[in-house]
C-alpha positions in Angstrom: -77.5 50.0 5.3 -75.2 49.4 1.9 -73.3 52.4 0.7 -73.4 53.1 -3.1 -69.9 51.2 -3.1 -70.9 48.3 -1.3 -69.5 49.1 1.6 -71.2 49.5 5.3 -72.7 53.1 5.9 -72.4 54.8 9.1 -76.2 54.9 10.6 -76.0 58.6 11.2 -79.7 58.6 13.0 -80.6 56.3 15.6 -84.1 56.4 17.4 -83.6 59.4 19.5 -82.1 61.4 16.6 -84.8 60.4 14.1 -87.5 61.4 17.0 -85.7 64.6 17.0 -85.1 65.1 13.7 -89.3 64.5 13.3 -89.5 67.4 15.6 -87.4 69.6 13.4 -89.4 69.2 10.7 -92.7 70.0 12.5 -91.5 73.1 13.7 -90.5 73.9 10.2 -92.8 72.3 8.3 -96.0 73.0 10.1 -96.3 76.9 9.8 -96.2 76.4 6.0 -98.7 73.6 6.0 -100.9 75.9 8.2 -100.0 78.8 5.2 -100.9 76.7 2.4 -104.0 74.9 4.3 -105.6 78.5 5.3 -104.8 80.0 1.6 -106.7 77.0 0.4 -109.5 77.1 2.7 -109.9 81.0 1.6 -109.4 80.2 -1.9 -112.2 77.4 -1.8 -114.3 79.8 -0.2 -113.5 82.6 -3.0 -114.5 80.5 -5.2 -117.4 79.6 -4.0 -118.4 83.6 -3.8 -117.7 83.0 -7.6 -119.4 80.0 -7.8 -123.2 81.4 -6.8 -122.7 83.8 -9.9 -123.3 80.9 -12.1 -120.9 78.6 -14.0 -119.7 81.1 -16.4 -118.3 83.1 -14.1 -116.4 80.2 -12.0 -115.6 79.2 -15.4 -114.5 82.6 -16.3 -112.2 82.9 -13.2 -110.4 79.7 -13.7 -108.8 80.0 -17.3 -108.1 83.7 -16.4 -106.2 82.7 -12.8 -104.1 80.6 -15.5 -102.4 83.1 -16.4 -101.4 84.4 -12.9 -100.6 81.0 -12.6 -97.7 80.5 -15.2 -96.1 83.6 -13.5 -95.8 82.4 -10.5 -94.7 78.8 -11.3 -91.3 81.2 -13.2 -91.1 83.1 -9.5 -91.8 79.6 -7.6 -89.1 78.2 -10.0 -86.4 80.3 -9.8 -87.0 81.2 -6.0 -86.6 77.6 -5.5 -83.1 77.4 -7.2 -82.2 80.5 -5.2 -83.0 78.8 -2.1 -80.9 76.2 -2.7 -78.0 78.4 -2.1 -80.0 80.4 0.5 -80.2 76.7 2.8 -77.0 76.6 2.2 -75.4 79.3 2.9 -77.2 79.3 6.4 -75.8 76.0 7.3 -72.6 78.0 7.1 -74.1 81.1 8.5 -72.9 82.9 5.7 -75.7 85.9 6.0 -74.1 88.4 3.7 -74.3 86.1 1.0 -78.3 85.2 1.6 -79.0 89.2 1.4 -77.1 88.9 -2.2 -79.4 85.3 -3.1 -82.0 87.2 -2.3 -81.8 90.1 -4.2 -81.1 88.6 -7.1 -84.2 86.3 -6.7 -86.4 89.7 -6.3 -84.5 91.0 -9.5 -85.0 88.4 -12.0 -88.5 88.0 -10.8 -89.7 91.6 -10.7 -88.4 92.2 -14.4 -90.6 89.5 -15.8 -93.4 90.7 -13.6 -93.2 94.0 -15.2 -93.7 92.0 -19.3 -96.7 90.0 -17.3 -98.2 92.8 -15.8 -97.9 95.0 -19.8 -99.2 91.4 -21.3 -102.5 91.1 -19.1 -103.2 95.0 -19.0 -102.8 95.5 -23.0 -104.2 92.4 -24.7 -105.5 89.9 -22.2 -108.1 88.8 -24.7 -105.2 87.3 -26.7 -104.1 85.2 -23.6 -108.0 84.1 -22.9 -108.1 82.8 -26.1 -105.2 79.8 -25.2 -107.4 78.4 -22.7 -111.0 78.8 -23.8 -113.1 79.3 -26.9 -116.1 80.8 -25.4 -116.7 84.7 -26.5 -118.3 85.1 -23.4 -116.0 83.5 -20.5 -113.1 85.4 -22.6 -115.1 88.9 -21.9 -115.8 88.1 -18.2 -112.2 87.1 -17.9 -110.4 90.2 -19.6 -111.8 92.7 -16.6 -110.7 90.2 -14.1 -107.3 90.2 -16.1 -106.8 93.6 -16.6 -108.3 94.9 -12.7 -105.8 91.6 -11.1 -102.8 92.5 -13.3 -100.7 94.8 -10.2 -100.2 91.4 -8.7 -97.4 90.9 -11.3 -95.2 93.7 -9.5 -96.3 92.6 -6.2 -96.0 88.7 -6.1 -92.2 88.7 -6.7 -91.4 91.1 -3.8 -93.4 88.5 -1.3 -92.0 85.5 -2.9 -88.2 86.4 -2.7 -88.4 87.2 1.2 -90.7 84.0 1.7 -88.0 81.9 0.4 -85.1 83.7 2.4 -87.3 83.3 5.9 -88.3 79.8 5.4 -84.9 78.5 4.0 -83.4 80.3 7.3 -85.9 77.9 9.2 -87.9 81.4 10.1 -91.3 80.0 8.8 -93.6 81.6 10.8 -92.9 85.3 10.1 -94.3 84.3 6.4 -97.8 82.7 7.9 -98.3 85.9 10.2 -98.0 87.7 6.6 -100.2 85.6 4.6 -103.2 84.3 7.1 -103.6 88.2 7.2 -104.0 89.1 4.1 -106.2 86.1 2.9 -108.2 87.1 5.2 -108.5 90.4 4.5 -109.0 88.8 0.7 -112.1 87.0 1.6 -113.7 90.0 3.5 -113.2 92.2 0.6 -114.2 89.4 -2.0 -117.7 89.2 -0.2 -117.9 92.9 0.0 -116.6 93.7 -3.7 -118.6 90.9 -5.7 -121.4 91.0 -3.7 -121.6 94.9 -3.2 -122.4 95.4 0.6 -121.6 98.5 3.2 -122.9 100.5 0.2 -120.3 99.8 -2.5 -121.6 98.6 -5.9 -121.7 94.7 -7.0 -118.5 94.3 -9.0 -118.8 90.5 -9.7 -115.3 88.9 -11.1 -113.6 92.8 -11.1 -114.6 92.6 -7.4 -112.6 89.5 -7.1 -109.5 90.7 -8.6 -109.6 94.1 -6.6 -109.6 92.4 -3.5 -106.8 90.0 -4.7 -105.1 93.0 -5.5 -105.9 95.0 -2.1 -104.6 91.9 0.0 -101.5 91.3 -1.9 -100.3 94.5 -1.3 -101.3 94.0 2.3 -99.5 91.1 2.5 -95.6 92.7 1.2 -96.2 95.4 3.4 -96.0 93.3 6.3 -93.4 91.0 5.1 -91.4 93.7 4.6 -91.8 94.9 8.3 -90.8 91.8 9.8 -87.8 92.0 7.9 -87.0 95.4 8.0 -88.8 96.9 10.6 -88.2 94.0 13.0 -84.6 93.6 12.6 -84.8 90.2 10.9 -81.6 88.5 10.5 -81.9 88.7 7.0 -81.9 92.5 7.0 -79.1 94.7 6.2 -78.4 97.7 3.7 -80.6 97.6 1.0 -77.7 97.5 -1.5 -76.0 94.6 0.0 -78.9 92.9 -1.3 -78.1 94.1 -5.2 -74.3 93.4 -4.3 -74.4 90.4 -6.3 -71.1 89.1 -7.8 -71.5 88.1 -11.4 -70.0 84.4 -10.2 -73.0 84.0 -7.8 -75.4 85.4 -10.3 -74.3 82.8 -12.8 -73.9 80.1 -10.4 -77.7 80.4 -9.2 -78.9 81.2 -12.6 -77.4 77.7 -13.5 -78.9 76.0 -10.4 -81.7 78.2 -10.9 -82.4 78.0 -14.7 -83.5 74.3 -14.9 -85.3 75.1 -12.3 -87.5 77.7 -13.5 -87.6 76.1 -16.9 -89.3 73.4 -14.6 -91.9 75.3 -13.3 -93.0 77.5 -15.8 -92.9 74.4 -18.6 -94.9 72.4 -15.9 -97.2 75.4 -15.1 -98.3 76.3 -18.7 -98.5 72.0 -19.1 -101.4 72.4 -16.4 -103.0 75.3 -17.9 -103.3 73.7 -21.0 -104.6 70.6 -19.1 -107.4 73.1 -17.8 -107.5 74.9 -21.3 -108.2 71.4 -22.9 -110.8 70.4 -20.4 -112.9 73.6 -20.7 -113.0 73.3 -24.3 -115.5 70.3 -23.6 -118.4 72.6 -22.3 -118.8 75.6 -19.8 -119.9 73.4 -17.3 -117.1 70.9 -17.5 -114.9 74.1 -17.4 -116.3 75.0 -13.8 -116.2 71.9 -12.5 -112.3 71.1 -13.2 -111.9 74.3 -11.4 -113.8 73.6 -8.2 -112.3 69.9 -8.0 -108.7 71.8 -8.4 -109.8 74.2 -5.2 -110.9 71.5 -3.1 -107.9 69.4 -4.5 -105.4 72.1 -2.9 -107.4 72.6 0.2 -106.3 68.7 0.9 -103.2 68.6 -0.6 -101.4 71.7 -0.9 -100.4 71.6 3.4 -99.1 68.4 2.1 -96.0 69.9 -0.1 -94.9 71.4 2.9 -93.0 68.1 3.4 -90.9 69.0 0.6 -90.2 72.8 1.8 -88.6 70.6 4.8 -86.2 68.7 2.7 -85.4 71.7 0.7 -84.5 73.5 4.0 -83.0 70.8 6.2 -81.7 68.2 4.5 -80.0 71.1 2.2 -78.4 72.5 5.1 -76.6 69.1 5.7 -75.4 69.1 2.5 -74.4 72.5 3.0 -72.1 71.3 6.0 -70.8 68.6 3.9 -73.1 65.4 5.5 -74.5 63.7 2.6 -75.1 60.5 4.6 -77.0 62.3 7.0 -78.8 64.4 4.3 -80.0 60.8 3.0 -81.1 59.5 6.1 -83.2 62.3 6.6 -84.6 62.7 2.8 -85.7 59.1 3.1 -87.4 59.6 6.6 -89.2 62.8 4.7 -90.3 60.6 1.7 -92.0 57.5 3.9 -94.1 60.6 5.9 -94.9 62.0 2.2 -96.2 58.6 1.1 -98.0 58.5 4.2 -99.7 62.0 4.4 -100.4 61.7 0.1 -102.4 58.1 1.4 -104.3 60.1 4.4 -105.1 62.9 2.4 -106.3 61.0 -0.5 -108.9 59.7 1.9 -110.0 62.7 3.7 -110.9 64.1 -0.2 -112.7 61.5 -0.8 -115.0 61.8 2.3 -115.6 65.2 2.0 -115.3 66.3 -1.4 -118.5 65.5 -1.7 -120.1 67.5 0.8 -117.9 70.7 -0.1 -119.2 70.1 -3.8 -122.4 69.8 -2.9 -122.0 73.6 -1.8 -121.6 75.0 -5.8 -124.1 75.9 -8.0 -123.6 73.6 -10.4 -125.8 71.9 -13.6 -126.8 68.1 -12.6 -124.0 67.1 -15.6 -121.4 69.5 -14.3 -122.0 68.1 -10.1 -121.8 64.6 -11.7 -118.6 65.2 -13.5 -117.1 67.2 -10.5 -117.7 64.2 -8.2 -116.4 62.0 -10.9 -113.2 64.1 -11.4 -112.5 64.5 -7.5 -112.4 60.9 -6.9 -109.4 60.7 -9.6 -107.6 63.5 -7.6 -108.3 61.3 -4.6 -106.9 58.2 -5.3 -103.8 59.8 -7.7 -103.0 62.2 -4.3 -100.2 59.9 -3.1 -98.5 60.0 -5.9 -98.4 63.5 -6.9 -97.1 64.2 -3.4 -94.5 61.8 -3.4 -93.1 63.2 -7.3 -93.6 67.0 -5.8 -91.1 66.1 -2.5 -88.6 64.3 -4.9 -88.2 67.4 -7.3 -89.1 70.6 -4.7 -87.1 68.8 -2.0 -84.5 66.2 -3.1 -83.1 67.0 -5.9 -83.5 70.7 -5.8 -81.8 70.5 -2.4 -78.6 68.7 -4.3 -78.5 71.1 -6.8 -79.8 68.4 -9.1 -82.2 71.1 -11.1 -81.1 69.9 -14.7 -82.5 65.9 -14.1 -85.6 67.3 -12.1 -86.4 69.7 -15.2 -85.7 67.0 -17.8 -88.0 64.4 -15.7 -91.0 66.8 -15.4 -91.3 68.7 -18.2 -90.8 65.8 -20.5 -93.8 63.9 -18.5 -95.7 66.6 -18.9 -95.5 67.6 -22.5 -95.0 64.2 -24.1 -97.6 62.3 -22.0 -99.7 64.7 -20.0 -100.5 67.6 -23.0 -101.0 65.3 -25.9 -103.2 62.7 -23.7 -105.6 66.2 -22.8 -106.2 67.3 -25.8 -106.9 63.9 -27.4 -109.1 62.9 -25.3 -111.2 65.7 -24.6 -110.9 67.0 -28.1 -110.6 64.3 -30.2 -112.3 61.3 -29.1 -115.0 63.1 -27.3 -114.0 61.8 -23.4 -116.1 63.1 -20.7 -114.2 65.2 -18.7 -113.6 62.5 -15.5 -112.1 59.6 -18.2 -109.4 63.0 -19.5 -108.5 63.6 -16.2 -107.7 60.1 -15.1 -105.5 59.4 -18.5 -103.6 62.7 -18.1 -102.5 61.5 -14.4 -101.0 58.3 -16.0 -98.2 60.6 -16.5 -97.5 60.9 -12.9 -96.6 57.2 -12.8 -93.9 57.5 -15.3 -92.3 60.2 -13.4 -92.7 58.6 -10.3 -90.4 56.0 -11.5 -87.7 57.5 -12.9 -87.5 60.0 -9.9 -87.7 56.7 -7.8 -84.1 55.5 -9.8 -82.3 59.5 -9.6 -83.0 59.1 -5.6 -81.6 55.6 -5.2 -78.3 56.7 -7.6 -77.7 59.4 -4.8 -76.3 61.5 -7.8 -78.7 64.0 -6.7 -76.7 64.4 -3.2 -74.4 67.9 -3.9 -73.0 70.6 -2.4 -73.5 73.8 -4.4 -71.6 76.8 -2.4 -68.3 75.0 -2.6 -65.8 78.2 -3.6 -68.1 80.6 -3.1 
């Protein structure tokens, strides 16, 4: 192997180490593949309680979960530029400083809860009206607004301590938390819309109580295997709001593109979904099944670039760049790999799983249509999510990552949705495939950041 210079590189993993090394990252990785494949498996099956009350009320559901969505892409976003610093610091066992990282995390991210949570519970017909134009899907969708808006105060409280255990390699404490509340999500959900053991038949309001219920669920219990268990992370609670203003501005930089990132790439896919269910109700329902039963396959997947965030930031945070390569590139071949695998596995039982909505004959033949895009397109939007969740974001590189996404997005991605499902009159299958042309482009100009190895920083130098 060539060094950027020319020079030879020092092979820093040889057979046994990369065997090793593959071991590392299933102990890490796995628990929040298992996390993300069990939330998708219960979300699949929510929906499909949603589903059986007819397309306008799947319909209804989707454009209003776009909302919650935004929000937590900005708490994904900036938790992700904390935890660069949080992998970091625990390379150098710096623990004091991860209690600060993560308090400020929880800070930033319950203040814009609170404007989220005053926005959905005071005008949410106002936000409906973005993504549909449907009087009725707006009227279903303001109760399941207004009865799912405590999540906003809840989410950011999970989210900060998520990203403090898993970037301290503690991944399993979070999957205890979250395999117990979905759970206790879909038992509520089937009790709430349906109205069994004697309560009433609440329909979408159901839905978003339970969401609601199991949320809260779920922070209690993270907070107990913090803070009742004596987690490593745990100390006074104002250490964690002990913040100096020069680690608050250094993670708001690193942290600022990042967010920006999210957030501008999370309101880019609502607006793909907004554009698609302008079409018709029923081509409305059936982006949102495909984009349930597109997570349940590929959403374990991203886990892969949770690993790189985690280890291959803790190299850099020891100073080993040339080992933090060697691993990122290891990560990236088993991302191609699993994106390939994946694709397949959608593709053979997308069908059947579809098969299980009640959906018109147009909107089943447009659902198949539009899962077989997601299918063959998986790779790919595996491989871009590793390079900016894991590579670059590990370096510090937020500002390129930002740039390179939201641009694809909003100059290819928007414009192609809402011209071809507006104004030439595409069915819904032909929009999808054209919007994921933007993909490609972003695939290769991460493809050039990686090789330039500009990306490959250390970002608690100082500190």
């Amino acid at each position: 192997m060539k060094s950027k210079n020319g020079g030879d590189a020092i092979e820093t993993l040889d057979r046994a180490g990369r065997r090793q090394f593959l071991k590392t990252v299933a102990v890490v990785a796995s628990p929040i593949a298992l996390q993300s494949l069990i939330g998708s498996s219960l979300n699949l099956v929510d929906n499909l309680m949603i589903g059986h009350l007819g397309e306008l009320s799947l319909n209804a559901v989707g454009v209003s979960v776009q909302i919650f969505f935004i929000y937590w892409m900005f708490v994904f976003g900036f938790a992700s530029g904390a935890a660069t610093f949080i992998s970091q610091f625990y390379g150098v066992r710096d623990l004091v400083n991860i209690r600060r990282t993560t308090g400020f995390a929880l800070t930033v991210a319950f203040a814009m809860g609170v404007a989220f949570f005053l926005a959905a519970e005071l005008f949410p017909q106002y936000l409906l009206r973005v993504f549909t134009r449907f009087p009725e899907v707006i009227e279903a969708g303001t109760v399941y607004v207004r009865v799912g808006a405590p999540c906003f105060l809840l989410v950011p409280v999970v989210q900060a301590f998520t990203v403090a255990l898993r970037a301290t390699q503690q991944t399993v404490q979070p999957l205890v938390a979250s395999v117990v509340a979905l759970c206790v999500n879909t038992g509520l959900n089937y009790v709430l819309i349906y109205g069994k053991l004697g309560l009433p038949a609440m329909g979408v309001a159901g839905a978003a109580l339970a969401t609601v219920i199991s949320r809260c669920l779920e922070m209690s219990i993270i907070l107990f295997l913090v803070f009742g268990r004596k987690n490593i992370i745990a100390g006074p609670i104002r250490e964690f709001f002990s913040y100096s203003r020069d680690l608050a501005a250094r993670i708001v930089r690193n942290a600022l593109p990042t967010t920006i990132n999210e957030t501008m790439w999370g309101l880019g896919t609502a607006l793909y979904v907004a554009a698609f269910a302008r079409i018709s109700i029923s081509a409305g329902a059936a982006v949102q099944a495909c984009n349930t039963i597109n997570s349940l396959f590929s959403m374990a997947a991203f886990s892969i670039g949770d690993a790189v965030l985690i280890l291959v930031g803790q190299k850099l945070g020891e100073g080993k760049k040339e080992e933090a390569f060697e691993m990122s590139k290891i990560l990236l071949r088993l991302a191609i790999l699993v994106g390939l695998s994946l694709g397949a596995l959608t593709a053979l039982f997308g069908k059947p799983i579809l098969s299980l909505f009640s959906f018109s004959p147009e909107g089943a033949h447009d659902a198949w249509l539009i899962l077989l895009v997601y299918a063959a397109t998986l790779f790919m939007e595996v491989y871009n999510a590793v390079q900016v969740t894991g590579c670059l974001r590990c370096g510090g590189d937020t500002r390129f990552a930002m740039v390179t996404e939201v641009s694809a997005v909003w100059l290819i991605g928007v414009p192609l949705a809402f011209i071809t499902s507006l104004m030439l009159g595409w069915p819904v299958y032909l929009a999808v495939l054209a919007v994921k042309s933007e993909g490609v482009v972003k695939g290769v100009i991460l493809t050039l950041r990686y090789r330039s190895r500009k990306w490959l920083n250390t970002v608690i130098e100082g500190l």
